[in-house]
C-alpha positions, 0 to 999 in steps of 0.5 A: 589301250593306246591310239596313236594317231587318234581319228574320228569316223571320217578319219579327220585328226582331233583337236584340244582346244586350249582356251587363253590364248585360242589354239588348237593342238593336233592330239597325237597320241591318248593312253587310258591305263588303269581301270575304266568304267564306260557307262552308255545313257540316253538322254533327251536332246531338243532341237532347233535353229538360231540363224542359219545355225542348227541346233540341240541342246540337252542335260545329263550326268557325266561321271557324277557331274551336271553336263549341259549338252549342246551339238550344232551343224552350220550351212557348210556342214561343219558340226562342233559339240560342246559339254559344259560341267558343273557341280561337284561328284558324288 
């Protein structure tokens, strides 16, 4: 499977982030080959505000790795969602 260019549901371009130094890079293209594994699970949010910043946050297990789930959406509409990983797989 190969997207090129690869767009969200408003068909804005995405980004990686790269940590040191802080730049964002436009993906132009991802393959995935081989054999892949796609798992759909729910799991609980909780909700709130900090500021004028809304919030949910969560944990789950991604790929055998804790995951702590936090989505948030500011006052001009912009929505940013961040996973952290810990632990080893199984």
């Amino acid at each position: 499977m190969a997207l090129e260019p690869p767009r969200d549901h408003l068909d804005n371009p995405l980004f990686m982030k790269k940590i040191d130094p802080e730049t964002l890079r436009e993906i132009e293209s991802f393959q995935i080959k081989g054999p892949c594994k796609f798992q759909i699970t729910q799991f609980g949010m909780r909700g709130g505000r900090l500021g004028d910043i809304h919030l949910a946050w969560g944990k789950t297990e991604i790929l055998g790795h804790n995951a702590f789930v936090v989505a948030t959406k500011d006052n001009a509409g912009i929505e940013k969602l961040s996973i952290n990983f810990s632990g080893k797989p199984d």
